[in-house]
N, C-alpha and C positions, 0 to 999 in steps of 0.2 A: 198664520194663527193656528190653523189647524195642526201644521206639523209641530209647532209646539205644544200642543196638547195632547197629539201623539204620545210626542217623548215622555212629556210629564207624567201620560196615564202608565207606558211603560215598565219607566219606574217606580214607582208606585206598588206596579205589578211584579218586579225582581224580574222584566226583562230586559236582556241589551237593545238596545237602539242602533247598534251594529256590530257587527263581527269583528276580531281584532284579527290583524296583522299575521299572525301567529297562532299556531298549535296550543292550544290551552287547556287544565283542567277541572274540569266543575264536578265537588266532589271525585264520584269512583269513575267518569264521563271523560277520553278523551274529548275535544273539542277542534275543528279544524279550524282553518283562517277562512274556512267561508263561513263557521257560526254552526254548524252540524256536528255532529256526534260522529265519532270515526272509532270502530272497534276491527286492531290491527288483525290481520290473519295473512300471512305472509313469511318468507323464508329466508335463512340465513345464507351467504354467499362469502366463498371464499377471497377475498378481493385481495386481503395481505400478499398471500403464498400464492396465490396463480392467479392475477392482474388481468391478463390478454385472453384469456379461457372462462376467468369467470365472465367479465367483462361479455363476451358474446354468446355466453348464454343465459343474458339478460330477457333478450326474446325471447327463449323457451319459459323460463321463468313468470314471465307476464302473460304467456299465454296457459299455463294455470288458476289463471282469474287472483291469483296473488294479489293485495291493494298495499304491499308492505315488504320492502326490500332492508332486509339487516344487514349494512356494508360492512363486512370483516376486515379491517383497517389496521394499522401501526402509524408508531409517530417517524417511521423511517418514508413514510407515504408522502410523494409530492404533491403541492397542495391542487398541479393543473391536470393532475392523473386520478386524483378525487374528482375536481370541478365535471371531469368527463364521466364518471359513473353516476352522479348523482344530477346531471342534465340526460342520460340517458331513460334512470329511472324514472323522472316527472314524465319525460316522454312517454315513456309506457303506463304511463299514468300506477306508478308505484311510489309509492312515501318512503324516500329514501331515510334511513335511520342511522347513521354513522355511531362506528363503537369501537375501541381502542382495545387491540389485545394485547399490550406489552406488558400489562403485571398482573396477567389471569395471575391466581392462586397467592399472589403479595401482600402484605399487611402493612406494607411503609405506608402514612400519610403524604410522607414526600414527594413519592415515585405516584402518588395518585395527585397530589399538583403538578406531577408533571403533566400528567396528562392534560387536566385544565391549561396547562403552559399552552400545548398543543396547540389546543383548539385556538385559542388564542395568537398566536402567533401572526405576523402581520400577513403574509401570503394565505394563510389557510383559514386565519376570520373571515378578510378580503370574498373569500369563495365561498362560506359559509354561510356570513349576511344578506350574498347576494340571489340564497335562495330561502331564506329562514321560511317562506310562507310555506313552505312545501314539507322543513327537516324537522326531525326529530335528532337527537343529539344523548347517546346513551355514552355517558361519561368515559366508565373503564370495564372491560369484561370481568366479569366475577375476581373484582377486588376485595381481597381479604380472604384469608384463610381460614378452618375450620374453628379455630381458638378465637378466631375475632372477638371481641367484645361489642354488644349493644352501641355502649359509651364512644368508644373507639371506633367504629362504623358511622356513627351520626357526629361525633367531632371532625374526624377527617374529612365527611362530604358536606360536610358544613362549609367548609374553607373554599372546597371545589365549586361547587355552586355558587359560593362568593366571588371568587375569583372571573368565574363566567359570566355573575351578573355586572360585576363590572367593567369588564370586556367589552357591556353592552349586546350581549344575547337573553332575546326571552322567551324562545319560545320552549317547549315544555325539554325537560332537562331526565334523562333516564337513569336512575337508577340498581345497578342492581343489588342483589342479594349479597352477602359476605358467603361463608364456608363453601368458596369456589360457586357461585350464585345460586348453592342448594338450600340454603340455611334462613327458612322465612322467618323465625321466631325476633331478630331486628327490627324486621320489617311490620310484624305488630305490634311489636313493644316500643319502636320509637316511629317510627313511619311521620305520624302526624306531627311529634316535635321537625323532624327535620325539616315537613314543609313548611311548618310556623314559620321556620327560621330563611326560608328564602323569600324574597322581597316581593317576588312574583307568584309564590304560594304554587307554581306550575311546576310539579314532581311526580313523572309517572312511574314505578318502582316495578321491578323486573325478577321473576324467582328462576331458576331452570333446574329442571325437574330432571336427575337420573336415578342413577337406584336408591338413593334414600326417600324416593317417592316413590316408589314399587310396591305402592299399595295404596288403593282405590278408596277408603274410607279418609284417609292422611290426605288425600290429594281434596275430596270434597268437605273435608271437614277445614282445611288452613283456609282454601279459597274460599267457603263462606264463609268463615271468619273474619277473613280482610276484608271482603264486601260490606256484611253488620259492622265491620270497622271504619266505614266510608272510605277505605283508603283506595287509589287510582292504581292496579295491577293489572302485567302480564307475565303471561312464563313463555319468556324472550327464547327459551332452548329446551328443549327436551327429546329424547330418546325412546325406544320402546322394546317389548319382550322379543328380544330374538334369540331365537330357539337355535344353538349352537348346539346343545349336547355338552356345556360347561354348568361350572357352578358359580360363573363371574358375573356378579350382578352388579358393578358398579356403573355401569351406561344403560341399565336397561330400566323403564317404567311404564306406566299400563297408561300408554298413550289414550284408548279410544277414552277412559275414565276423565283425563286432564279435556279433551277436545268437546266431549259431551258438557262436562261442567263449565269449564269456559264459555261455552256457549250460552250455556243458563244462567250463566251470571254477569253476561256482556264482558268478558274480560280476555283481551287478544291472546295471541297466540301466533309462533314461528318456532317451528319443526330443526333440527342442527341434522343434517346441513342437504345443501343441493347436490356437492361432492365434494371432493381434494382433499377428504379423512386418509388418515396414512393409514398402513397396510391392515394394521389392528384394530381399526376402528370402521373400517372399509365399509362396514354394513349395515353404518349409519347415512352411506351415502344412499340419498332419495333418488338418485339417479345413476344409472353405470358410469363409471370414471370415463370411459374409455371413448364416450363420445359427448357425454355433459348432456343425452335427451333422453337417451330409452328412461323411463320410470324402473325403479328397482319393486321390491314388493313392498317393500317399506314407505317408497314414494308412492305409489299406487295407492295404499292405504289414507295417505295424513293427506294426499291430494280428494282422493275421490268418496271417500267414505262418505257416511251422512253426515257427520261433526266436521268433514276436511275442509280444507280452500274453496276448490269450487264451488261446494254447498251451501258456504256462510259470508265466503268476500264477497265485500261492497265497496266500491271504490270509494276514495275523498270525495267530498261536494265542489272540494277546493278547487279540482280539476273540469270542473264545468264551468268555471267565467272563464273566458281566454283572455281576459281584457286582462285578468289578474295572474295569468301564465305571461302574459308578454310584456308584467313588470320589471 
């Protein structure tokens, strides 16, 4: 009797009487499977293009205090060469996030059901369901081009989301931004239709910030914005001012600005990347290539600063039952 009145007063009260299953979102609030609030801070890894390198510098990775691992994946990826990165990551007690780069910079609706195909697929659902309490699931890297359309962005990932909830996946489903994932103004202007429109209302939306965010009032004005908008974000990539002695400001943005606000507005964050940027891009590697640990000054910074990893990650709650690790 009593526990029945529990529940009753619970409800009542708009609270759950347990945790679900799965990663969920209340309001702008990731939510883990053990019913706590989870705000990502965590980094990206190259796992497509160097498999066996990134793969072992998981453990340096985790010993960053990271609670959030962005698997850099393709659909050419076997589904037991995943199932091994993303049992490594729970290990290390990091929220494996899987994300498709096969049509960064694409505008086909088609080519982004592929991807949904993907996930889908009987060996790689297989693998996926059997850790959903743990995954996060970021659809396709910065699909859609600079022209995208609002309309056009929220039609197409309408499909995909459809297609994965019938799949039978629910836990919360990523996101990102269109014009190569720099381009928020979708993401205010439809954000909330698109979650209407999934069955499980569970869509956490993703921006990444390079130089058309190379300015510090842009960066805290879109981010509150989408906060006063109740909508669920992170900026899944971003870059920062390096000082070249060029006037190339397409990969560069005023990181400490994004890390500081984020912070103040509960809204995650994961730096691009750990390493295995080609030659040009080489000095976004957060760590020297050449051995995947020394820290670069770039990684020294988004790691140790007062806004970095160390200062603000908190691992999942999810990884405190084991009763619900050894599901």
């Amino acid at each position: 009797m009593k526990s029945i009145l529990l529940t009753i007063l619970m409800t009542i009260l708009g609270v759950e009487s347990h945790a679900q299953e799965y990663f969920h979102v209340q309001k702008t609030q990731l939510i883990d499977a053990a019913g706590q609030p989870f705000i990502i801070a965590g980094v990206n890894n190259p796992h497509a293009w160097l498999g066996e390198k990134a793969y072992q510098a998981l453990d340096d990775i985790a010993a960053t205090g990271a609670n959030t691992l962005r698997i850099v994946w393709h659909t050419r990826g076997q589904a037991a060469e995943l199932e091994r990165v993303i049992e490594r990551c729970i290990a290390l007690k990091m929220i494996p996030m899987v994300e498709l780069h096969d049509v960064t910079g694409n505008s086909s609706g088609e080519r982004l059901l592929d991807m949904a195909r993907y996930y889908a697929r009987e060996d790689v659902k297989t693998v996926l369901m059997r850790y959903e309490r743990f995954l996060l699931i970021n659809i396709a890297n910065e699909w859609g081009a600079h022209r995208v359309t609002t309309k056009h962005w929220q039609k197409s990932y309408e499909k995909a989301i459809a297609l994965l909830r019938e799949a039978g996946f629910k836990t919360t489903l990523v996101v990102d931004a269109p014009g190569w994932g720099q381009n928020i103004l979708p993401i205010l202007k439809g954000g909330q239709q698109l979650i209407d429109c999934d069955p499980l209302h569970n869509i956490l939306f993703s921006v990444h910030m390079y130089g058309s965010w190379n300015d510090s009032q842009k960066i805290i004005n879109k981010l509150t914005e989408a906060k006063n908008k109740q909508l669920p974000l992170i900026v899944g990539e971003f870059g920062y001012n390096y000082n070249d002695g060029k006037n190339n400001l397409g990969c560069k943005a005023d990181h400490r600005t994004i890390l500081k606000t984020c912070h103040q507005l509960d809204y995650g964050f994961m730096p691009w990347s750990w390493t295995g940027n080609n030659q040009e891009n080489a000095w976004l590697d957060m760590v020297d290539h050449r051995d995947w640990k020394t820290p670069t000054a770039w990684g020294t910074d988004v790691i140790e600063g007062a806004y970095g990893i160390r200062q603000t990650a908190i691992p999942a709650k999810v990884f405190e039952n084991d009763k619900a690790r050894e599901k």
